[in-house]
C-alpha positions as CSV (number, residue, x, y, z in Angstrom):
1,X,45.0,198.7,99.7
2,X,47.3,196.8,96.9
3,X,45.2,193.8,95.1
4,X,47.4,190.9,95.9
5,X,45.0,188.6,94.3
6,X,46.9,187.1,91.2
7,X,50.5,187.1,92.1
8,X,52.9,186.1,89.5
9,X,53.2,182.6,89.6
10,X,55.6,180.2,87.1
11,X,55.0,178.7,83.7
12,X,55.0,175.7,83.2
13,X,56.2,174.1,79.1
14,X,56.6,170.7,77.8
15,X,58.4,169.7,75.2
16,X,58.8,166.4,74.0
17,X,61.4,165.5,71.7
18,X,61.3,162.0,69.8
19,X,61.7,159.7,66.4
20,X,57.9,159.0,66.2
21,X,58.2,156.6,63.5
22,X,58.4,152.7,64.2
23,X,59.0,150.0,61.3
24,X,56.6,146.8,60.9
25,X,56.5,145.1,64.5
26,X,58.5,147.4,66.6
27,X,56.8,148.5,69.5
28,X,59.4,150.5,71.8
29,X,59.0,154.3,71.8
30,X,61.5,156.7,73.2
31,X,60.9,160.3,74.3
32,X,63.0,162.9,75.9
33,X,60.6,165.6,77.7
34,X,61.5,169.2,78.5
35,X,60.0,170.1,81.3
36,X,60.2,173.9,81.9
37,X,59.7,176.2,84.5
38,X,60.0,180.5,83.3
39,X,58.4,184.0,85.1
40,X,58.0,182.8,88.7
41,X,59.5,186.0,89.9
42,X,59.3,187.0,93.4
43,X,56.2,185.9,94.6
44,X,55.7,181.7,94.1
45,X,52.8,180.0,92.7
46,X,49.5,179.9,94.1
47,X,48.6,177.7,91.6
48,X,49.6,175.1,94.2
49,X,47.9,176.9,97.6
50,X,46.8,179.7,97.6
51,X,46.8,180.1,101.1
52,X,50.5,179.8,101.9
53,X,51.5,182.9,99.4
54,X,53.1,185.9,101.3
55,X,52.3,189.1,98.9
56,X,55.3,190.0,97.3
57,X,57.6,188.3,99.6
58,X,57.6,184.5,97.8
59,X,55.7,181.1,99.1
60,X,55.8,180.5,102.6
61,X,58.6,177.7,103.3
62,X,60.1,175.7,105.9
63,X,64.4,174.5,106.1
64,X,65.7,172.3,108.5
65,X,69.4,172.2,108.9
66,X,70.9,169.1,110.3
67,X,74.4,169.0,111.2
68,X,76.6,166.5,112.2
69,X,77.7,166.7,115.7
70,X,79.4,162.9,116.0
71,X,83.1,163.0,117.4
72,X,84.9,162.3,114.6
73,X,83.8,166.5,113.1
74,X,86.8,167.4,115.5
75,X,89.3,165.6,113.4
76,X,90.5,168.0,112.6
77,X,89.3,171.0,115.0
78,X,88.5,173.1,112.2
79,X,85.6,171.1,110.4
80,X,83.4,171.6,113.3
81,X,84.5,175.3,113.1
82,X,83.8,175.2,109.5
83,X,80.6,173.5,109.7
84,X,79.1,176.2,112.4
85,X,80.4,178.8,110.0
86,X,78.4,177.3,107.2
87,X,75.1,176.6,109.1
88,X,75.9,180.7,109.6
89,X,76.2,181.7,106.1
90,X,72.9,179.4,105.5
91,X,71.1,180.9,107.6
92,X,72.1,184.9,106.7
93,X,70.4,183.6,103.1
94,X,67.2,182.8,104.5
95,X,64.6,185.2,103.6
96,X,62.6,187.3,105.9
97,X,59.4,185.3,107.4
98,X,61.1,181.4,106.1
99,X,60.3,178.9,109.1
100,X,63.9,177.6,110.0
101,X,65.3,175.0,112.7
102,X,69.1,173.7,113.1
103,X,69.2,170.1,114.2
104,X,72.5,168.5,116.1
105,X,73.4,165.2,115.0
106,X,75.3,162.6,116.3
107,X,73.4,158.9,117.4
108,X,70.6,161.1,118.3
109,X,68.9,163.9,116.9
110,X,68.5,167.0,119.2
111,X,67.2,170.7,118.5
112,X,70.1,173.1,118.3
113,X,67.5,176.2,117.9
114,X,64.6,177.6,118.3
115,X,63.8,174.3,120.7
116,X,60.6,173.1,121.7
117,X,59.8,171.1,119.0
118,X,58.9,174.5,116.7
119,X,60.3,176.4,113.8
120,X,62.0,179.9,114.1
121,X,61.0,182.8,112.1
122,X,63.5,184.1,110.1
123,X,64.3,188.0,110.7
124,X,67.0,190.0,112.4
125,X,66.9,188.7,115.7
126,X,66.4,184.9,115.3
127,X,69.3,184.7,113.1
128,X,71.5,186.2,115.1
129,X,69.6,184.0,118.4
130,X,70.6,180.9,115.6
131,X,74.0,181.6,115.5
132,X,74.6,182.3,119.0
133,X,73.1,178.6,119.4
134,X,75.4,177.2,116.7
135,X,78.6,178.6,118.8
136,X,77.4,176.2,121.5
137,X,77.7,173.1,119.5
138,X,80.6,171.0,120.3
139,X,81.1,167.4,118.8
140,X,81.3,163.7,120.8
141,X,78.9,160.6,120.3
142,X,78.0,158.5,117.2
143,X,75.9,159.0,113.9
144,X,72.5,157.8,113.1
145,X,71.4,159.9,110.4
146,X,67.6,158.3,110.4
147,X,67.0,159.7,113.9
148,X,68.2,163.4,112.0
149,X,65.7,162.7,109.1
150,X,62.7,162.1,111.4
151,X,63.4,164.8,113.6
152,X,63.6,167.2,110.7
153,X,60.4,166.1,109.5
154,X,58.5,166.7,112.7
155,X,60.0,170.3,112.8
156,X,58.9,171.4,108.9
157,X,55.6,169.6,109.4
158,X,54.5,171.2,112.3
159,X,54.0,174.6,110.2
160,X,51.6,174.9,107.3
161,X,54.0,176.1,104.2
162,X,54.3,175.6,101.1
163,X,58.4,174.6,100.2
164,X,59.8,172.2,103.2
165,X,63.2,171.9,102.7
166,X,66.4,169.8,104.6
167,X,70.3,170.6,103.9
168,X,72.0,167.6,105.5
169,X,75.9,167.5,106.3
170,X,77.9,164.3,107.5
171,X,81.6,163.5,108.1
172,X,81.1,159.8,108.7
173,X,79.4,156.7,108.0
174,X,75.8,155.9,109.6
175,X,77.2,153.8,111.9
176,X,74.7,153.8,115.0
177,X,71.5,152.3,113.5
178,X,71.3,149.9,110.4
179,X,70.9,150.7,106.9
180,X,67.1,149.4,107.3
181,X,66.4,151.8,109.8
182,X,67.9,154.4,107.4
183,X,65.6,153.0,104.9
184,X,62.9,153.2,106.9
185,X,63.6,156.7,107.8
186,X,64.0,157.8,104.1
187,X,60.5,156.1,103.0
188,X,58.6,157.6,105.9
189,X,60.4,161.1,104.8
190,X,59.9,160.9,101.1
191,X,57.3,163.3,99.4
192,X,57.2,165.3,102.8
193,X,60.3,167.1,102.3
194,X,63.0,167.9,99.8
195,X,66.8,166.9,101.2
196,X,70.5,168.3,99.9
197,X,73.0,166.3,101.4
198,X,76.6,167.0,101.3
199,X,79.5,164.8,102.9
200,X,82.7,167.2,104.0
201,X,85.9,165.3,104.0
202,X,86.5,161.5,102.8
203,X,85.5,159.6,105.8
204,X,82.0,159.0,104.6
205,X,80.2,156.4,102.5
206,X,79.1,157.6,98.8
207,X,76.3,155.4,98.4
208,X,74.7,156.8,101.7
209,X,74.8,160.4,101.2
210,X,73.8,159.9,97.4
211,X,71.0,157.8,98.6
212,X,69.8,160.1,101.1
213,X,69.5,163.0,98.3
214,X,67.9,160.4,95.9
215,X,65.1,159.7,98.1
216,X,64.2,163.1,98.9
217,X,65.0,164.5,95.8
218,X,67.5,166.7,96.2
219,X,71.2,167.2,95.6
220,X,74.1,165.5,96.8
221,X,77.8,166.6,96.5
222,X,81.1,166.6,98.4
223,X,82.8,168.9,100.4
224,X,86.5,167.4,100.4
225,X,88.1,170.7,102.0
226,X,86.0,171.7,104.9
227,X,87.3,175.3,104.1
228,X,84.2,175.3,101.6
229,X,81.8,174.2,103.5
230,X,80.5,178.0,103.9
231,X,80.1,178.8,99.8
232,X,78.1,175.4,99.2
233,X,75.7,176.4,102.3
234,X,75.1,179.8,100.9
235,X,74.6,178.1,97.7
236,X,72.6,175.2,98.3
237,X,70.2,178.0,100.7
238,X,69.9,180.3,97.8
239,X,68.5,177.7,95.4
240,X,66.0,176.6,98.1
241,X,64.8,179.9,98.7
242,X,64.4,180.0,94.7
243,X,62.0,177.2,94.8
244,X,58.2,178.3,94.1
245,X,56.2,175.1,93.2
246,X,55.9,172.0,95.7
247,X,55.6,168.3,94.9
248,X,55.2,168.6,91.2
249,X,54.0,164.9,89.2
250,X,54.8,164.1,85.8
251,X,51.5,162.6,85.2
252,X,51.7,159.8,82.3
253,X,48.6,158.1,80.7
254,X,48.8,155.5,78.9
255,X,46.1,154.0,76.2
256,X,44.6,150.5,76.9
257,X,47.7,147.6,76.3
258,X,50.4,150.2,76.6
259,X,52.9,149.6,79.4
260,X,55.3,152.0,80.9
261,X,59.0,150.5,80.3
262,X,60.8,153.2,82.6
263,X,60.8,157.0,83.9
264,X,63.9,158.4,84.6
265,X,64.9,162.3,84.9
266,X,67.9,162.6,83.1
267,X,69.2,165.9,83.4
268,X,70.5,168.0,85.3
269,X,71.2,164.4,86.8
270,X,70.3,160.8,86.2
271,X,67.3,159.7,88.9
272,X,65.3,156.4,88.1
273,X,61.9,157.5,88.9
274,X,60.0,154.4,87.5
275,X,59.6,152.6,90.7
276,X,58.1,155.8,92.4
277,X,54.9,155.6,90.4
278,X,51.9,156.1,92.3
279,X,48.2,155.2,90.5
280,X,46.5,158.5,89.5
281,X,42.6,157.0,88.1
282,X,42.6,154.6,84.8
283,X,46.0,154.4,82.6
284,X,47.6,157.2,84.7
285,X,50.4,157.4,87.1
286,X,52.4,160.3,89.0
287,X,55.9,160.6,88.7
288,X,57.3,162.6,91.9
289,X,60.0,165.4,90.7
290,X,60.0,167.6,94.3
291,X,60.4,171.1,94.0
292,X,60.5,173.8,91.0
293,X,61.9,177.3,90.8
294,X,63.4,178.8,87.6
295,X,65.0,175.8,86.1
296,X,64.8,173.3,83.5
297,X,64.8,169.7,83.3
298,X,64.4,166.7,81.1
299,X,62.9,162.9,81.5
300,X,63.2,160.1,79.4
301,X,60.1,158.4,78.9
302,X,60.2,155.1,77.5
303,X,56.6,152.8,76.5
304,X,55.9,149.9,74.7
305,X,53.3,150.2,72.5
306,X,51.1,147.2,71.1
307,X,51.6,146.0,67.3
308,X,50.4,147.7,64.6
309,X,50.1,147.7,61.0
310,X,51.9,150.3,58.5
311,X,50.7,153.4,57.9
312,X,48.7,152.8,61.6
313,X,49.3,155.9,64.2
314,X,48.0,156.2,68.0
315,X,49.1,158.5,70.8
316,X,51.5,156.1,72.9
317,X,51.6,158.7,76.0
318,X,49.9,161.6,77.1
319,X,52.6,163.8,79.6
320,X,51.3,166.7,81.8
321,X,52.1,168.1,85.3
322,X,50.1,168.6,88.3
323,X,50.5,169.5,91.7
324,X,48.5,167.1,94.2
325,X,45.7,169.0,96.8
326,X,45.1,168.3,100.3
327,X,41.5,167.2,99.5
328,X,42.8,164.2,97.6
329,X,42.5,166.0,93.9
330,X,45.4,167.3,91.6
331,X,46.0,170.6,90.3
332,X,46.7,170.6,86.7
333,X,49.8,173.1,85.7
334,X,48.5,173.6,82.4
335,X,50.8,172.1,79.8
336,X,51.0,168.9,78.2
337,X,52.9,167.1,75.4
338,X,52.2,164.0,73.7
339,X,54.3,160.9,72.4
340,X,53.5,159.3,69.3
341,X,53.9,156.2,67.4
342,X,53.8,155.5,63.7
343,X,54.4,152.7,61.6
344,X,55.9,153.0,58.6
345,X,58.1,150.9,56.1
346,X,60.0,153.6,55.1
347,X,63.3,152.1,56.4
348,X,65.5,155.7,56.8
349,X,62.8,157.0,58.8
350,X,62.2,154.2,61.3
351,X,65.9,153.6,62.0
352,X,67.4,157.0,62.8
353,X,67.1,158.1,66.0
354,X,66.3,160.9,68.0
355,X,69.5,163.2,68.9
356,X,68.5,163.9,71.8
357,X,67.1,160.1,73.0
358,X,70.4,159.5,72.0
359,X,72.8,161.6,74.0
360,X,70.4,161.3,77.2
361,X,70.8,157.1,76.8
362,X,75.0,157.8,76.5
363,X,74.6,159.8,79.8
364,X,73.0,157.6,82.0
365,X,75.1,154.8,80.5
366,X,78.1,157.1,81.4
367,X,76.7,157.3,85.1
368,X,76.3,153.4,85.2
369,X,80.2,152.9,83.6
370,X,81.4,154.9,86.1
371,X,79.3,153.3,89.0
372,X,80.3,149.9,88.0
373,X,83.8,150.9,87.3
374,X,84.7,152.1,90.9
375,X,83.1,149.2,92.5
376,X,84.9,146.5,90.6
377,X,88.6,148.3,91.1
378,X,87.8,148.4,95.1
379,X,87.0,144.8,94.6
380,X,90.4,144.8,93.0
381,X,88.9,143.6,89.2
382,X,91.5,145.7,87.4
383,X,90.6,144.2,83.9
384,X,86.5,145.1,85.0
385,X,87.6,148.4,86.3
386,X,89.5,149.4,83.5
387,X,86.7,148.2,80.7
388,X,84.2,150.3,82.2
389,X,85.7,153.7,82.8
390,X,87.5,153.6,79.3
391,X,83.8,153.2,78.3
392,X,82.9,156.2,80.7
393,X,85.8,158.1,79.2
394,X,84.6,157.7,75.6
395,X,81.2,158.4,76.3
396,X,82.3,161.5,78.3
397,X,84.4,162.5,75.5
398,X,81.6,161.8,72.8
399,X,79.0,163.8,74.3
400,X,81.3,166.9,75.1
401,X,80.9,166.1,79.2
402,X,84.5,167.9,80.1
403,X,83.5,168.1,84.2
404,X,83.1,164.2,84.2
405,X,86.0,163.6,81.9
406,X,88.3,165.9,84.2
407,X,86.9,163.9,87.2
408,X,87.6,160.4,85.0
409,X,91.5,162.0,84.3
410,X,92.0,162.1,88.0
411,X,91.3,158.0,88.3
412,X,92.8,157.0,84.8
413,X,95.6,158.0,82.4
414,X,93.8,158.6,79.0
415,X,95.7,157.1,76.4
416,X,93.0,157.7,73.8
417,X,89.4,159.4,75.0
418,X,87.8,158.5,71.3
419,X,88.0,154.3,71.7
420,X,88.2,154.6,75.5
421,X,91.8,153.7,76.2
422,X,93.0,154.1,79.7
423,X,94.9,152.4,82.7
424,X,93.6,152.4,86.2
425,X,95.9,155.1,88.0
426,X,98.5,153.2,90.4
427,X,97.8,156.0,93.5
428,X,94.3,157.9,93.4
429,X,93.3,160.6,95.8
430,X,90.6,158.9,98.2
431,X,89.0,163.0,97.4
432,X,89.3,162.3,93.9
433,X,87.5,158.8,93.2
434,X,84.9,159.8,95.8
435,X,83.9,163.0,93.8
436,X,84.0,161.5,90.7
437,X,81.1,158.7,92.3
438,X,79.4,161.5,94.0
439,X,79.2,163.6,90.9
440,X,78.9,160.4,87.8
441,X,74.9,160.8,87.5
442,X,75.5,164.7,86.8
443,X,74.4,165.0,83.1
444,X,75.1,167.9,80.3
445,X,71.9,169.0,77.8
446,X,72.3,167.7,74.7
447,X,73.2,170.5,72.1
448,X,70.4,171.8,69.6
């Protein structure tokens, strides 16, 4: 009998990059850290449980589809069409053994397949039972996306597996409930499942869909042409079935009269994380970053240190990543990388900074410039508008980010990219301004 006992599981790096000198008084410290996962291979990590590892055949997990069923997905005919076809091509890329479930959507949530309040097993027959299912859906009634969220969470959490997963598609705005009982939704969800969401056609609110992927850590994009709803689906399932480590923490500790300014991932996009601290013993807090597979990603860590004289040095944070238990403990993955502080009056050495703290802090001030920008030209500020995605243009330009500045080149005329000189476009493609706000917190890696 083959000895299944150590299967391959994913390595784990940090690397923290950062100017480490300070001058007399200063006492903010900048780091960007690396976080890198390599070598998972086929099987995932049972470094997180061992117990929900299928030999050779990757970590058990759990998808919920939820489609939207509201009346409006038969304007026109074909997006319903194209929306079944997608749930299709999603569910053809599930692996063997995966738990699945396909949720209908519209001001309630209802159980498109298996039924019964249970999760299909993914072979042969239940994805051709799935699809069967999916050619019964029709669309008529409202949406009430919360009511989706919560359903999907009962479904993946009534199997014990190791990745839970949602892909969410809308065409509308969440008009049957109110945003707090969206809110609501999204907080009782968050940390229990991982959620893409993706809005097909330009009927839909932005700031809904990205907040839904925000919360639950996921991706969000648009589908303007529902012709390609089938490509992202097959996409989106592939990188889920990819995923090998759970509800990985940055863990941060901090020495006595250190405080933690902010957290924030900041590529492969911009996500505030700060506020999603949760206490982890003395001086230590978790920072929630969802699920890993094969991938790379980098934070910006940002502490304020106490006063110190020159020539002083002390370790401002300690940065390491760990996977919490069910018995209340926390796996540790392993690697670790430290942030440091040093005074110095050595004036060249304390005022240069980092390359790479200072590309990331251009791209999440290019997210914010475009943010701000399309918000104040809908509230018809054309001076405001125009100030702020110049500034997005130049920083876009600057930091060699050619997929936002082709977005920013559909909603301005570029007069000059290097001092940010544009005017607002007089006709803009609703399609075009909504994927340049869906897309403005995707970031590029700074260049070594």
């Amino acid at each position: 009998m083959a000895n299944f006992s150590k299967p391959s599981v994913p390595q784990f790096s940090v690397d923290v990059y950062q100017n480490e000198y300070l001058p007399e008084g200063g006492r903010e410290v900048n780091a960007i850290v690396t976080v890198t996962a390599t070598g998972g291979g086929t099987i995932g990590s049972a470094v997180a449980a061992p117990h929900l590892y299928s030999p050779g055949r990757g970590p058990s997990a759990a998808v919920a589809i939820m489609v939207d069923c509201s009346g409006s997905m038969d304007y026109p005919p074909t997006k319903m069409r194209n929306a079944r076809d997608a749930t299709a091509a999603a569910i053809d890329t599930l692996r063997d053994g995966v738990r699945f479930a396909v949720v209908g959507g519209t001001h309630v949530a209802k159980e498109v397949y298996p039924g019964g309040g249970r999760l299909a097993v993914a072979d042969a027959t239940t994805r051709e039972q799935a699809k069967q299912a999916l050619r019964r859906l029709s669309a008529g009634g409202g949406t009430a996306i919360g009511t989706w969220l919560r359903l999907a969470d009962r479904l993946l959490s009534s199997d014990d597996v190791a990745i839970r997963h949602g892909i969410l598609l809308t065409d509308g705005r969440n008009e049957h409930e109110s945003p707090e009982d969206l809110r609501a939704a999204l907080d009782a969800c968050a940390g229990r499942f991982t959620c893409d969401a993706r809005g097909v056609g330009t009927d839909w609110e932005v700031k809904e869909v990205t907040a839904i992927a925000s919360a639950l850590l996921g991706s969000a994009d648009i589908v303007a042409d529902p012709a390609g709803l089938a490509a992202d689906f097959t996409q989106m399932m592939e990188t889920a079935m990819g995923k090998e480590v759970a509800d990985v923490a940055l863990r941060v500790w901090t020495p006595v009269g250190t405080t933690i300014k902010f957290v924030k991932q900041v590529a492969p996009t911009v996500e505030e994380l700060t506020d999603r601290r949760t206490e982890a013993g003395p001086r230590a807090g978790d920072y929630p970053t969802g699920s890993w597979g094969d991938e790379s990603r980098d934070y910006h860590v940002c502490v304020e240190v106490p006063a110190a004289n020159l020539g002083q040095e002390m370790l401002a944070a300690r940065i390491s990543l760990i996977v919490p238990q069910p018995d209340g403990t926390a796996q540790n993955l392993g690697a670790q990388g430290l942030v440091r502080a040093v005074w110095t009056d050595d004036m060249v050495a304390s005022t240069s900074i980092n390359p790479q703290v200072a590309h990331y802090t251009g791209q999440a001030e290019l997210a914010q410039a475009i943010q701000q920008g399309l918000d104040l030209r809908k509230s018809g500020d054309i001076d405001g508008a125009t100030a702020k995605l110049g500034r997005a243009v130049q920083l876009a330009s600057a930091s060699g980010n050619a997929d936002t500045a082709k977005l920013l080149a559909k909603v301005v005329d570029v007069v000059d990219a290097a001092t940010g000189t544009v005017r607002l476009k007089a006709k803009v493609a609703e399609a075009d301004e909504m994927t340049l706000e869906t897309r403005s917190t995707k970031t590029v890696r700074v260049k070594n």
